[in-house]
Structure formats: C-alpha cells, structure tokens
N, C-alpha and C positions, 0 to 999 in steps of 0.2 A: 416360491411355493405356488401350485395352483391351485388357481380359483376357482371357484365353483362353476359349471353349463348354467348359464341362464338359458331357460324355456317358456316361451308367452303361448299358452293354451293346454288346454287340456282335458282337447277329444283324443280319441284313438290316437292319432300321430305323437301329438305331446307325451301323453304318459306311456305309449310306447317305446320313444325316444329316452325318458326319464328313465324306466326303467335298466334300460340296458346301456347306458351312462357309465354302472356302476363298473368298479371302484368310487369313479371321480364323484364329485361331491354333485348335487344339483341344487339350484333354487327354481321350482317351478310358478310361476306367476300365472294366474287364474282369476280373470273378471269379477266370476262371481263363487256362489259356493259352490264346492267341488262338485261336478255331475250337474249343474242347473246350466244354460244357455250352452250347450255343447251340442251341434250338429248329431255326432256320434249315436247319442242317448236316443234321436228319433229312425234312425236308421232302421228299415223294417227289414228288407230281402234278407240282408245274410254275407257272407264273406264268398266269393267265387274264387276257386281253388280245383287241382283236378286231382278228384279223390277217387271216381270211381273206376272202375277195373276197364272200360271202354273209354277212358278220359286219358289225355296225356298234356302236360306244360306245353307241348309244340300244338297241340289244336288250340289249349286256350289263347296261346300267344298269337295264332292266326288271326280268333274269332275277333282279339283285342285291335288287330292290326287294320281289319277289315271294318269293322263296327267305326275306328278314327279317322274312315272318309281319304287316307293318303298323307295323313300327319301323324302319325304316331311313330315315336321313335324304336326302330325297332330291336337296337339291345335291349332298352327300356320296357317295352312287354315282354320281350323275354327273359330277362332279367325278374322282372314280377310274377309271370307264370311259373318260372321253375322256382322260386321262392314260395310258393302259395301255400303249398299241404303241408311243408315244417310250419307254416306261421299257423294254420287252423290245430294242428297238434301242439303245438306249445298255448296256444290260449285254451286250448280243452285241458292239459295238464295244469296253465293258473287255475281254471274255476272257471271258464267261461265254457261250460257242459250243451255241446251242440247236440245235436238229437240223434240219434240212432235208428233204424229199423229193430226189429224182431230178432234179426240174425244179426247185429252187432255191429252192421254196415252205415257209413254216414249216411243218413235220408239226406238227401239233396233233392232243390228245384231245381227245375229249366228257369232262364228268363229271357228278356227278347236278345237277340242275334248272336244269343248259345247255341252249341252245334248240339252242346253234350247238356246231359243236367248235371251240374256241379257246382249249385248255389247249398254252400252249410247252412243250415240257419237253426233256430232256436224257437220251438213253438210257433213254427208259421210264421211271424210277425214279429218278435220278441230278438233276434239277434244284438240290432244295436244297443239295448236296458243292459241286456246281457254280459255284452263284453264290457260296457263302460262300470257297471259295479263289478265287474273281477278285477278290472285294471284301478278302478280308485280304489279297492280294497290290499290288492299287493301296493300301492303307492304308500297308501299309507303306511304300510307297516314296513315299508323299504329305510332302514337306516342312512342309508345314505342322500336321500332327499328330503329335502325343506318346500314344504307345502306352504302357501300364502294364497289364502283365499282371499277374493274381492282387492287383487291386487292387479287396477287396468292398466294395462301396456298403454301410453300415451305416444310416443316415441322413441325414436332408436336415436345414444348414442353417439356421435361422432368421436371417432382419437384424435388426438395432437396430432400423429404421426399416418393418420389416414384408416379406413375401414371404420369398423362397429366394435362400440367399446361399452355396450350395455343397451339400458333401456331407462327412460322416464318415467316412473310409476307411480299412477295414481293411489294411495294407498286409502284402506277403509276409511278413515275421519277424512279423505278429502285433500290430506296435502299430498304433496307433489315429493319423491322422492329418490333419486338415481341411484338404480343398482348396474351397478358396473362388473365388467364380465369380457373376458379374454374370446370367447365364445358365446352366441348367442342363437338360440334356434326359436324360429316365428312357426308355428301352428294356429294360428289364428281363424283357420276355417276358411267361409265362404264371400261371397258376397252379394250373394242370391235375396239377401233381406232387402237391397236397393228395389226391389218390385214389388209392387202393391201385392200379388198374389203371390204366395212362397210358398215352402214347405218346408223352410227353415226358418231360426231366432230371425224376426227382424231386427236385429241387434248386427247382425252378421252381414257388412256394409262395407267388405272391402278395405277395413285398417290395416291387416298387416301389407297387403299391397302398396299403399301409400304410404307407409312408414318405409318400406324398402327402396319408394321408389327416390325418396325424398333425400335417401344416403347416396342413391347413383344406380340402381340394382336394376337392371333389364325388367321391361312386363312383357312378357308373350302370350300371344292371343287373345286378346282380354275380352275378344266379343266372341267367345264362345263357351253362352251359356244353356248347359242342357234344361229341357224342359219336361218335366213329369207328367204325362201323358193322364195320370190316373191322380190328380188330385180331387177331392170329395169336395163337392163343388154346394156350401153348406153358408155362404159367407163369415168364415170365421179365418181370424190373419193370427196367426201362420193358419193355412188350408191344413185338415190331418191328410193322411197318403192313406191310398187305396195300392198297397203291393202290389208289386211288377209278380210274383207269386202268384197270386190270384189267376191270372193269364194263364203261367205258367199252370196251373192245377184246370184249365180248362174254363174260367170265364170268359164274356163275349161280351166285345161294345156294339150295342145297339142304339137308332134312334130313338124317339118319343112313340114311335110306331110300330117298336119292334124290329128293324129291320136289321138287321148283322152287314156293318157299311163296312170293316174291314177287309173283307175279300177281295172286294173291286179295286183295294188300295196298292196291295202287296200280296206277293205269293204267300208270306210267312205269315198273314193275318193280322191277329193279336199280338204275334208274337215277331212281328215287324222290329227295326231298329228304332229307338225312343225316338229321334225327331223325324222320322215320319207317322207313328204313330202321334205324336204330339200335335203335328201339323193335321194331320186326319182330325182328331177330337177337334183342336181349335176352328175347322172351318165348319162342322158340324153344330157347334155350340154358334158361330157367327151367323149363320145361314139362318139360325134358328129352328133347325131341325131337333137339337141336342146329342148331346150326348150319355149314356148311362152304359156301366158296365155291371153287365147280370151275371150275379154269382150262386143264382137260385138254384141251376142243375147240378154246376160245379162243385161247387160248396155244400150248400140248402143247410140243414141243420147241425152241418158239423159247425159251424161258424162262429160260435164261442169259445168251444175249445181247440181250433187250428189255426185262430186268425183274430185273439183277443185282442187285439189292439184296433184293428180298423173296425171291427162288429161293436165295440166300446163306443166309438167315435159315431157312428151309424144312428145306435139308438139315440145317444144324446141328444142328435138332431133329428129324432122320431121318424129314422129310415130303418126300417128291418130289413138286413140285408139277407136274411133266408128266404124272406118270401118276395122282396121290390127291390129292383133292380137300381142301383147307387146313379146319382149324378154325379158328372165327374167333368174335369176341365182341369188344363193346363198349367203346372204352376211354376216359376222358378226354381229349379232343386240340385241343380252344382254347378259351379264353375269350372271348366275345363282350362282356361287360361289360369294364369297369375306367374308369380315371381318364377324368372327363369335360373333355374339351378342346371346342375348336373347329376349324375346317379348319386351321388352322396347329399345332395340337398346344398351345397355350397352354390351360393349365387355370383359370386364372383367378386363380392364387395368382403375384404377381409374380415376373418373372423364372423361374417350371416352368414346362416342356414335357413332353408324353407323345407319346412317339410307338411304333408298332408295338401287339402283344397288350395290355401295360401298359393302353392307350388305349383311349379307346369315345370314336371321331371318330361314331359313330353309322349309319356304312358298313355294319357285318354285321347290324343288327337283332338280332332273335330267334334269329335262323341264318345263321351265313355261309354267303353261296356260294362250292362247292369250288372251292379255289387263288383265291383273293382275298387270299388273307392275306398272300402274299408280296407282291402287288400292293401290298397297304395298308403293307406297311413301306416299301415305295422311294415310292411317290405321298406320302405324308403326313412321310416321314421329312426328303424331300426340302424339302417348306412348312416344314416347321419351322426346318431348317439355315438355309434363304430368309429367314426371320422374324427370326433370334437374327443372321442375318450384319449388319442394318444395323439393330438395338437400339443405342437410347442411354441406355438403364438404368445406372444405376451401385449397386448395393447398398449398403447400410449394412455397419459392420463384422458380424462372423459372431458370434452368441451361442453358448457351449458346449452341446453336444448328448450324449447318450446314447446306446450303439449300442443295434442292437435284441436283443432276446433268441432266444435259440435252442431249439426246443422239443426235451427229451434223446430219444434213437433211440427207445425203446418207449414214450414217450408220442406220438411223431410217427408211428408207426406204426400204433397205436388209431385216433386220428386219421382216418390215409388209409385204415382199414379202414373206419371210420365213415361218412364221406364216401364212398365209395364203396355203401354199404349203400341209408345213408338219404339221403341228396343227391345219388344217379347216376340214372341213363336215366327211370327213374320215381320220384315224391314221393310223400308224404300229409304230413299236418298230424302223425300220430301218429311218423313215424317222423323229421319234420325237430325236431320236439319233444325226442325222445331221440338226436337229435345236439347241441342245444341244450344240454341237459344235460350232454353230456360235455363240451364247450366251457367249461361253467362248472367244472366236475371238475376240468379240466386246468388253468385259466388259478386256479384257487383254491389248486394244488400246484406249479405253475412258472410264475408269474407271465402279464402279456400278451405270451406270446410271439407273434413277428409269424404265422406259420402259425395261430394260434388265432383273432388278428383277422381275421386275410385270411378266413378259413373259417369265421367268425362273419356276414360281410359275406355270404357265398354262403346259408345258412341262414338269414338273418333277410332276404337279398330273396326268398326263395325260397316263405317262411313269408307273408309279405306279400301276393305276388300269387297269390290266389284263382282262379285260370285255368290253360288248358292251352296256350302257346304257344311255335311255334318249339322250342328247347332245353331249355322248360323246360316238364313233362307233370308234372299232380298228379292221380292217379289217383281224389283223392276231390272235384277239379275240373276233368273233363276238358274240357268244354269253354273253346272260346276265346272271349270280353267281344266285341262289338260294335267297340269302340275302343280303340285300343293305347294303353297310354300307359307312360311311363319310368319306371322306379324310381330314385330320387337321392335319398343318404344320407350321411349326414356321420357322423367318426367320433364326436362328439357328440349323434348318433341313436341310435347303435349303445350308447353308455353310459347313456343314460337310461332303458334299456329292458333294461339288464343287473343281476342275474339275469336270465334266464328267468322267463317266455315273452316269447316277440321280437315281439310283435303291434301293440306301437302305431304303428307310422309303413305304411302302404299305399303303393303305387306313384301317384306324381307326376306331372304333368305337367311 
C-alpha cells in the first residue's frame, strides 16, 4: 500500500505541490498556523509570466538568463517561462483573481531587468495574501490531504537501506514524533531571516538546507543572497518592502537632497537589476547621503488604493507616502542558492525533494529575476508533486534521529547582526573572515546549531568564490571571472575545513 507524500511547508511551493499530489494521499506539515510565518503571504510584486500580446516564454526566458549573471540553467528558465501563463490561469481559475484592465486584459507591471511588463499582480501590492488564502482555502477542502498545523520539521529521516524515510516532528504539546514517508518534499522557504535586516520571518534560517545537508544532499550556491533594494528603512525586523512595482509605475530613488543618483549608476535607472540597485542604495545610505524613493509624482494619491500594503506600512511609521518621499535601504529578501535538485525537485538523496526557495533548480542563477520566485514555487512545486505521485519507492524502516538545535535569542542575534555586517550587499575576505570566527565562537558554546551551519554554508561559499557576481560583490574582488561556474558543497566539506579559515574547497563545476 502507499503511503502518504510527506510535505514540510506551506508557502506557495508546498501547497502547490500538495495540491496536485492528488490521487495520493498527502500529510502536509506546517510550523505554524496555516498562512502565519510563510514567505509566500508577504510577497508583494506578483507572479512574472508572459501574458501580454508583445510578450513571449522565449523573452522571458532571456530576460531570466541574463538577470542570473551566467548561471542559470538554461532548460531550467525555459522550462519556467513556458510554464508561466498556464500557472497564472489556473490560480485565477482556484480564486486567486489577478487584476484586469477595462477591456479584460491582464494589468501587469514592468519590474527591474524586464524587457516586457509582465508581472500579474493583485491590487498593486496584494499578490502574495492573495494566492496564499486561495491555495489554503482549496487545501483545505482537498480530501485528499491531512493538514497539521504547528507541526516543526526538526529533521529528516534516515532508512535502514539508505535515503529519506520521513521527517522528525515536533508536534504542538512539544513532543517529538516521526512521521515516516516513502517520499518526502522540503518547502521550507528561505534563509534570508540569518540577517539582522530581512524582509522575511526571521524564523526563516536555513533548516530545510541543513536538514538536507545532514542526509548527504549537495548545497549549491549558498552565498547567493539577493538583496531588496527598496526596504522601508523604519527600524522594524522583518523591514516591510517598498515594491519593486513602485519603480515600475515610475517612482525615483533620490538623496536627502533630492538628487535622482540612479542614472549615473545604469542605463536602466530604477529599473537596473536588483544587485546593482541594491549596491547603489547601500553605498548611498553608508556615505550618508541617503537613501529615499519618491512616489509623490508616480503614485501621489492614488496610494491607498493601488499599493495598500506598503502606504499601510508608511503611515504606521508616520511617513505619508503621497506627499514624503520613503526611506529605504537594503534588506535580505531571497535566497538564490540552496538544496541542489534537478527539474523535478529530486536532490539526489532517495526518496528528497526540494522544492521552492529551500531549492536551487538552477532557475535564478546569480540573481533572480523580479517576481520569479512565485513563479518557481508553483512551476517546480508542481514537477515535483508529478514525480512523487507515480514513485514506487518503498523505504526502509526509519532509524532514530535527533532534532536539531536551536541557537539561544542573543547568540542568534550576534549572529544576524554579523551576517548582515560582514555577508550582506558587499564582502571582503577580512570581514567574511570575522564572521567565520564568530561561527566557530558560537558553535564551540552552543553546539552545531542548525542557523550556525546554514550560515557557515553562506560564509565559506562566499569566502570561496573570488569574484564579483550577480548577489554576491567582494569588494577586494570586484570583478566578475570570464566563466561562471557553481559552488557545490557538502556538509562534509564544510567540516573538514572547520575551524576556520573556510578556504579549501573553491567553486565547482
């Protein structure tokens, strides 16, 4: 008899995945209550897809190719671009009702290193609320899946006879209890919460990586993390986001002084690729010029009802964003590395999948491009579900496992100050050095907790590759190598070379 898909998360890729499972039976496992600490839910842009009548799968798949700096695999965007306009009409047919024009046409935005405008979105700002209550609303009523809220993925796992034979889960009262599973798909999200400033759950710290890594499973790329150019610079953790939209619809970053710094940066302005726009803000906010992006001409009073989400956020902290121009600065906002699969999300360790942020199907390269990301949880979520529905895997029984450790509040806070210092918008060798070091500090007083590995993983690829690419700029090597090539590291790389200094393994082909 088979057993049920085990599924650890449940943003977009998870209940994507869940959903089209069926027949087979699923148990979805979710940290917390359905729709609370899900990336997904804050997602503003929208879903990029090529809908419009000037748009086609082959430009988007370009603009995707182009945007990843020379690593993006290129079935892999194209594979996602021609998938794109079935997956925004099937989520407009569940209930996730994208917006229209007057004449019945999708409204889409532009956003940066779009050729075309072809971002769906939902009231300006509203996409990612959007899809996550259509998709927890068909979940739930899916006969075929078993919902368990506040049920934490602690670890994966092991068979008798080798691969992944479940997961360790923490259940609501606190015990510990293995569900075991012929198949098992990780959506676990990000790992962007390791930095002091995000714009996602600080919660979101890199487990399913270190659970995958810990069974045998490849991590590629792990130090390429993008950085949101337009976080609303308010001190409040998680940072809310100032939409890549916004640009798109015509606002302008200027200094303290008015002055429009992005033109002297890039031909495309505003609408530059995210890490040079990111790197722009960042040295303008360090210089102490500032940074602010004015949505007064762009916007001005439509801004309640085109952009409730970030005009919500604004007031809050007593900015009106129709008449004063937004502070804004840098913040950690996705992960382009993590668990190396293949187009179906299979990592290679029996019986795992990855699917969503967790994953490096090899889609974003260097640098995703903007609103792909939702794209890549329902495109890839969907192969995977495909994959695991007509397996005839049978695992071995389950060997006893260990949860993982939890790093205590002010050691995890060091940490995401560190990480944000010395492993955010700009590197050098000296300052990923003395992140290194507190890694070893931390993990020599509280053990390998999983946030130390995950963020030893982002530090020792970062330390590695001798270049400036994409997400990831070393200031004392800014240029970019002739030839891209992958960083892939096992977590038996990563201990051979611990202590400090993290230098012996280079980027891979």
């Amino acid at each position: 008899m088979t057993r049920p898909l085990l599924i650890a998360g449940a943003g977009i890729a998870g209940l994507w995945a869940a959903l089209h499972a069926a027949p087979r039976k699923v148990i979805l496992l979710t940290g917390s209550k359905l729709g609370e600490n899900a990336s997904t839910g804050w997602a503003q842009g929208g879903v990029a897809a090529a809908l419009a009548e000037d748009d086609s799968a082959a430009l988007h798949a370009q603009d995707t190719l182009e945007a990843g700096a020379g690593l993006v695999n290129a079935e892999a965007a194209r594979l996602l671009a021609a998938a794109g306009a079935d997956e925004i009409r099937a989520l407009d047919a569940l209930g996730a009702k994208f917006e229209r024009d007057a004449d019945g046409r999708w409204a889409l935005s532009r956003e940066a290193a779009h050729s075309r405008h072809r971002v769906a979105r939902m009231k300006g700002d509203q996409a990612g609320a959007g899809i996550l209550a259509a998709l927890i609303a068909a979940a739930r009523a899916a006969p075929h899946i078993e919902i368990r809220e506040s049920w934490r993925a602690e670890s994966l796992l092991s068979a008798t006879d080798g691969g992944c034979a479940g997961i360790l889960a923490r259940r609501p009262d606190g015990r510990l209890e293995p569900v075991e599973a012929d198949e098992t798909i990780l959506a676990l999200g990000s790992l962007c919460g390791l930095y002091g400033v995000t714009t996602v759950p600080f919660t979101s710290q890199g487990k399913a990586l270190v659970m995958a890594a810990r069974l045998g499973a490849v991590i590629e790329d792990p130090e390429f993390v993008q950085f949101h150019p337009t976080a609303i610079d308010v001190g409040r953790d998680p940072a809310p986001l100032a939409t890549e939209a916004l640009r798109g619809e015509g606002a302008i970053l200027i200094d303290a002084k008015g002055h429009r710094f992005m033109r002297q940066v890039h031909r495309d302005a505003e609408l530059a690729p995210r890490d040079v726009v990111a790197r722009a803000v960042h040295r303008q906010v360090r210089s102490g010029r500032g940074a602010f992006l004015d949505c007064t001409g762009a916007v001005g009073a439509a801004f309640p009802d085109h952009f409730p989400a970030v005009f919500t956020a604004c007031m809050e902290a007593g900015i009106d964003p129709r008449t004063t121009p937004i502070p804004v600065a840098p913040a950690a906002h996705y992960h382009m590395g993590g668990i190396a699969t293949n187009l179906d999300g299979f990592t290679g360790v029996a019986g795992l999948y990855a699917v969503g942020e967790c994953a490096s199907t090899g889609v974003h390269g260097a640098n995703r491009l903007a609103s792909n990301s939702l794209l890549d949880g329902l495109v890839f979520g969907r192969r995977a579900a495909l994959a695991c529905r007509t397996s005839t895997r049978r695992a071995g029984p389950a060997l006893t496992a260990e949860p993982g450790r939890d790093l205590p509040p002010l050691a995890l806070k060091r940490l995401r100050q560190m990480m944000a210092r010395e492993a955010g918008v700009e590197r050098d060798r000296a300052g990923l050095m003395r992140a290194a070091s507190l890694i070893d500090e931390l993990e020599a007083r509280h053990g390998a907790c999983d946030a130390l590995v995950s963020a030893r993983f982002v530090v020792h690829g970062a330390l590695a590759r001798d270049e400036s690419r994409g997400g990831h700029f070393r200031t004392d090597f800014p240029a970019t190598k002739a030839h891209g090539v992958h960083t892939r590291l096992t977590l038996d790389a990563l201990c051979d070379v611990c202590p400090s200094p993290l230098l012996a393994a280079g980027p891979a082909e």
